[in-house]
Structure formats: structure tokens, C-alpha cells
Backbone as ProteinMPNN parsed JSONL, in Angstrom:
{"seq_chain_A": "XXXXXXXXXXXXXXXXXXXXXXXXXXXXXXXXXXXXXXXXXXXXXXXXXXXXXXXXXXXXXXXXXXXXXXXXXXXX", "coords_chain_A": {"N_chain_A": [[1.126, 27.945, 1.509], [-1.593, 30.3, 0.671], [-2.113, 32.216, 2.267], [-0.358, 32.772, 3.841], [-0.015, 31.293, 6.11], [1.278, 28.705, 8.053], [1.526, 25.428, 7.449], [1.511, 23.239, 9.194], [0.133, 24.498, 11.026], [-2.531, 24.98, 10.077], [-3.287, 22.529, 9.479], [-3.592, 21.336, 12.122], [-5.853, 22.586, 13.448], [-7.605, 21.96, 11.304], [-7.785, 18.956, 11.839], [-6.484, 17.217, 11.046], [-3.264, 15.773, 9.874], [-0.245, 17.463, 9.357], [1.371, 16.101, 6.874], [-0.891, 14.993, 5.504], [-2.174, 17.198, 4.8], [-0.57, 18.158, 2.904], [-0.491, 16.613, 1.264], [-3.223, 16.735, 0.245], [-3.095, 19.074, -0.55], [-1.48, 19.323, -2.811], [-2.891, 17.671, -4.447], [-2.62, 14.456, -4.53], [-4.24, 13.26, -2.741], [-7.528, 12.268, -2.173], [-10.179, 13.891, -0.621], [-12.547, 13.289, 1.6], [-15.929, 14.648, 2.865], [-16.085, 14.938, 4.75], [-13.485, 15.872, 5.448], [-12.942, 18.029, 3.675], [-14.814, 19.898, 4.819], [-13.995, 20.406, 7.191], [-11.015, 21.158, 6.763], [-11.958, 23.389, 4.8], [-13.448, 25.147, 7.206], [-11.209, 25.157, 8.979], [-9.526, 27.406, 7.38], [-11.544, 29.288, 7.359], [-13.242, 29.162, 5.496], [-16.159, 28.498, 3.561], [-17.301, 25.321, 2.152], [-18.252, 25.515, 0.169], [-16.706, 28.071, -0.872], [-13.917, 26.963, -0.732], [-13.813, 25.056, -2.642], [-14.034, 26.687, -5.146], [-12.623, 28.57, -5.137], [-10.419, 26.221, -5.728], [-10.66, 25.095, -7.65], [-10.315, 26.909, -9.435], [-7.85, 28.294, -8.976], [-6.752, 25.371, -10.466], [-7.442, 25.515, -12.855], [-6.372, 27.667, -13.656], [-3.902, 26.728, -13.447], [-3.864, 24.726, -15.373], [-4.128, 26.278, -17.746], [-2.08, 27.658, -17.629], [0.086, 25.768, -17.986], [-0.401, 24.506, -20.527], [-0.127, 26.348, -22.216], [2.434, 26.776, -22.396], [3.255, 24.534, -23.129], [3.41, 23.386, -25.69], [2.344, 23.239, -29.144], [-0.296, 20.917, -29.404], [-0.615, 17.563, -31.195], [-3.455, 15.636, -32.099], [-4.204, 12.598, -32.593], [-6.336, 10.712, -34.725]], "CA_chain_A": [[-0.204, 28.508, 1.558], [-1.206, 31.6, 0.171], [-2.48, 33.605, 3.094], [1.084, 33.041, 4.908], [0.054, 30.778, 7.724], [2.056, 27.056, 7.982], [0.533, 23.994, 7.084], [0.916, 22.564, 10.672], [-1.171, 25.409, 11.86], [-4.298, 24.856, 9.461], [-3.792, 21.328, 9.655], [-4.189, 21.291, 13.217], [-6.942, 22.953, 13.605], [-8.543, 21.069, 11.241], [-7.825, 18.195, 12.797], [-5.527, 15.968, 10.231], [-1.671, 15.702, 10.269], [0.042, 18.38, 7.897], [1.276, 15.526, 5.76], [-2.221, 14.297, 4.899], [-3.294, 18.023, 4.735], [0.114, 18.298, 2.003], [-0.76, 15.592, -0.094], [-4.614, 17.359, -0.68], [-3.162, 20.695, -1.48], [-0.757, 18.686, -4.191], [-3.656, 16.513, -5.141], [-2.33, 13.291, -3.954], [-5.375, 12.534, -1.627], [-8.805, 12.588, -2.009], [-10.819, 14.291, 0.473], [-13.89, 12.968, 1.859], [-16.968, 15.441, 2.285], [-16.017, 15.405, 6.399], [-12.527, 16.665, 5.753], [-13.325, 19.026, 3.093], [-15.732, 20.718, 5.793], [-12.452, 20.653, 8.418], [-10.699, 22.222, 6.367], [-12.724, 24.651, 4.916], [-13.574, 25.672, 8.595], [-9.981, 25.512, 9.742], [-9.392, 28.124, 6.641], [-12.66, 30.033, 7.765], [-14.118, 29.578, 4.436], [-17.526, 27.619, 3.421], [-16.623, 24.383, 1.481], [-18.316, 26.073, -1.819], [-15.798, 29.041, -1.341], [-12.524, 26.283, -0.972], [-13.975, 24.832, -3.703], [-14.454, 27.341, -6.657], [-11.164, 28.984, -5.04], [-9.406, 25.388, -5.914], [-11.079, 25.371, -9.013], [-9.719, 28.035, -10.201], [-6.545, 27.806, -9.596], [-6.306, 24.392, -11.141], [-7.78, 25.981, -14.074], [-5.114, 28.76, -14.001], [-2.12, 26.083, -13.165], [-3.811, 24.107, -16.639], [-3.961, 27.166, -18.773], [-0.72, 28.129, -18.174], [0.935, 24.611, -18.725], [-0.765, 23.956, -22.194], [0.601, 27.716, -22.948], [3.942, 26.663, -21.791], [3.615, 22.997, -23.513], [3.86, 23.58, -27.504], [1.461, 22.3, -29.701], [-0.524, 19.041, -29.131], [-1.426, 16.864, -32.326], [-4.315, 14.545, -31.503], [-4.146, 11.32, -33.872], [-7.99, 10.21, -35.129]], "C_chain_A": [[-0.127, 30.009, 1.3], [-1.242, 33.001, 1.163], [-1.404, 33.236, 4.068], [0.736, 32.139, 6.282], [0.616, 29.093, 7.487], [1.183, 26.339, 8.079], [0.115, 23.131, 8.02], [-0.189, 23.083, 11.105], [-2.554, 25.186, 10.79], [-4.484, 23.621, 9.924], [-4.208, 20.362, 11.446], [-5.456, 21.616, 13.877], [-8.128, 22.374, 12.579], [-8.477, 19.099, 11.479], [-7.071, 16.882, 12.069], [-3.662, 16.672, 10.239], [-1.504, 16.222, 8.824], [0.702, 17.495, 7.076], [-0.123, 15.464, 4.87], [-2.509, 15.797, 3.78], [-2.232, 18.562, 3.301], [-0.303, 17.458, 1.093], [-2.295, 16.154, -0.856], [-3.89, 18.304, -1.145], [-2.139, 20.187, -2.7], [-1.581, 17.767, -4.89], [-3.122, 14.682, -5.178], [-3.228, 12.481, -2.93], [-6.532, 12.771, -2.14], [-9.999, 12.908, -1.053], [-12.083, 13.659, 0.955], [-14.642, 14.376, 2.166], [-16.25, 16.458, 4.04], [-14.5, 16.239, 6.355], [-11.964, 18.046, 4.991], [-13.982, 20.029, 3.611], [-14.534, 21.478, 7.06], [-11.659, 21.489, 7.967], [-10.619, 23.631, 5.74], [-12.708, 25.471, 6.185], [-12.294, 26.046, 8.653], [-9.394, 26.897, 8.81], [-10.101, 29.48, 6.739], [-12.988, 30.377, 6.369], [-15.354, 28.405, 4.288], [-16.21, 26.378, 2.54], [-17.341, 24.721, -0.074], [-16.846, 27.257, -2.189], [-14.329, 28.071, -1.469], [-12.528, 25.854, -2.339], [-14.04, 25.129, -5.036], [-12.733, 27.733, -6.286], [-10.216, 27.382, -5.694], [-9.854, 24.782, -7.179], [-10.673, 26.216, -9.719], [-8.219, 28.709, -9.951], [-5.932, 26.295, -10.085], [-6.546, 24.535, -12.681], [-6.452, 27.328, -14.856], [-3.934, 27.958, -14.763], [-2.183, 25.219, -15.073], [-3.591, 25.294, -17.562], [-2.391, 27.369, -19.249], [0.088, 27.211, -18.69], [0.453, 24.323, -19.991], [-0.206, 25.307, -23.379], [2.216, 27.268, -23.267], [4.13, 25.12, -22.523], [3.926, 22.662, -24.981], [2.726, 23.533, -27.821], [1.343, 21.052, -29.56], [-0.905, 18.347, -30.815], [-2.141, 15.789, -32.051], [-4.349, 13.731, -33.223], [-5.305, 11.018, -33.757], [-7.783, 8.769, -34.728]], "O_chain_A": [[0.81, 30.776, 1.519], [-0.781, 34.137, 1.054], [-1.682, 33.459, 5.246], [1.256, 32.387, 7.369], [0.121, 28.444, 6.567], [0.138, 26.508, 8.707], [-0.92, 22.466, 8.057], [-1.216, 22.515, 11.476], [-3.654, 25.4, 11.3], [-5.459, 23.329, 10.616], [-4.788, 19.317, 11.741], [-5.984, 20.931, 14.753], [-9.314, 22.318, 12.903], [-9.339, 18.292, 11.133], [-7.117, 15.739, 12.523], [-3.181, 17.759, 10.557], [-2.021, 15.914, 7.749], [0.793, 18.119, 6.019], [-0.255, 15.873, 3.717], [-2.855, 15.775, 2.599], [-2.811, 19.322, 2.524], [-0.433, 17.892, -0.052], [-2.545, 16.078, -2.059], [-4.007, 18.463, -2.36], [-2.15, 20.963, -3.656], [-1.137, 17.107, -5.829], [-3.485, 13.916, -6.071], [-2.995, 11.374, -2.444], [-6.504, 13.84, -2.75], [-10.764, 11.98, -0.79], [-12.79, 13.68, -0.053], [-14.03, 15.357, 1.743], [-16.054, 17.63, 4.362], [-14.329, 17.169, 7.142], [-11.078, 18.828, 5.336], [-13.886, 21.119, 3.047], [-14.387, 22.603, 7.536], [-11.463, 22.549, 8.562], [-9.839, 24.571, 5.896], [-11.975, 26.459, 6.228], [-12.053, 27.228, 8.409], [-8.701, 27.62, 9.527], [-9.601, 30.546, 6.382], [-13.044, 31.542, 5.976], [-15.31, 27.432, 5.041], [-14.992, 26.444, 2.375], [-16.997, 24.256, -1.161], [-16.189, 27.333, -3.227], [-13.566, 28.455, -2.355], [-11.624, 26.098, -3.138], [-14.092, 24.31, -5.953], [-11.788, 27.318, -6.956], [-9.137, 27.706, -6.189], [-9.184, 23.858, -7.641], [-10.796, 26.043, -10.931], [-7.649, 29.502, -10.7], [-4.715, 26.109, -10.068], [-6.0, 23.859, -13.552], [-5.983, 27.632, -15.953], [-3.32, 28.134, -15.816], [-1.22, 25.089, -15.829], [-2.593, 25.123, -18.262], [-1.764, 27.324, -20.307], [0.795, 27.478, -19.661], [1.292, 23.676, -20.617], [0.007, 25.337, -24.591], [2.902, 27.486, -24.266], [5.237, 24.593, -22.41], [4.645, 21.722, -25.321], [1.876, 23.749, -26.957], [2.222, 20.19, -29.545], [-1.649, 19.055, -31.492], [-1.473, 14.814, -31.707], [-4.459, 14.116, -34.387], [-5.655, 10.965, -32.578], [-8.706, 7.961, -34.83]]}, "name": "protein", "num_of_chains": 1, "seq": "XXXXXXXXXXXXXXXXXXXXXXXXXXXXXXXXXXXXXXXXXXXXXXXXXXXXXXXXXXXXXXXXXXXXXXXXXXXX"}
């Protein structure tokens, strides 16, 4: 995590087991609306601010891999 605090400690406070709360931040889970709110909170951000924030670095993490990937050739 980026603001330096361990994954137990958010994920405790929002109230799921820091596996679960590892597999969202790797995209391996899908959040429901209720634990998107938990952890927002447990973060002390709204669930629009987790949201654009994790928007935008998935937008980063793509940019840079299609930089980093060659050229694509799409077949018709």
C-alpha cells in the first residue's frame, strides 16, 4: 500500500481478512458495493475518491505495459 500502512491494519478495520482485502488490490476479487464502502472508510476516503484513484492507476499500469509490449497487429 501506498500510504505505508500494512494490509492487516486496513483490512481490519474494514472488517475483511487481509487475504480477501489482497486479492481486491490485485484484482482477483470482486467487491460488492458493501465492501467497497468498508474499505473506502477504513482508507478514510469516499468510495468515488477509491474509485477514480483505482482508475487511474489501472490506466497508468495499462499505458505503461502496451509501451513496454511492442507492436500489436490486429488481424480483420
Amino acid at each position: 500500500m501506498r500510504r505505508g500502512e500494512r494490509i492487516s491494519d486496513v483490512a481490519h478495520r474494514a472488517g475483511v481478512s487481509p487475504q480477501y482485502l489482497s486479492e481486491l488490490e490485485r484484482g482477483k476479487k470482486d467487491p460488492s458495493s458493501e465492501i467497497m464502502s468498508a474499505v473506502a472508510g477504513a482508507l478514510d476516503l469516499t468510495v468515488a475518491e477509491l474509485t477514480l484513484s483505482t482508475g487511474r492507476r489501472l490506466a497508468a499500469t495499462q499505458a505503461a505495459s502496451n509501451r513496454t509490449s511492442g507492436p500489436v497487429c490486429l488481424a480483420a
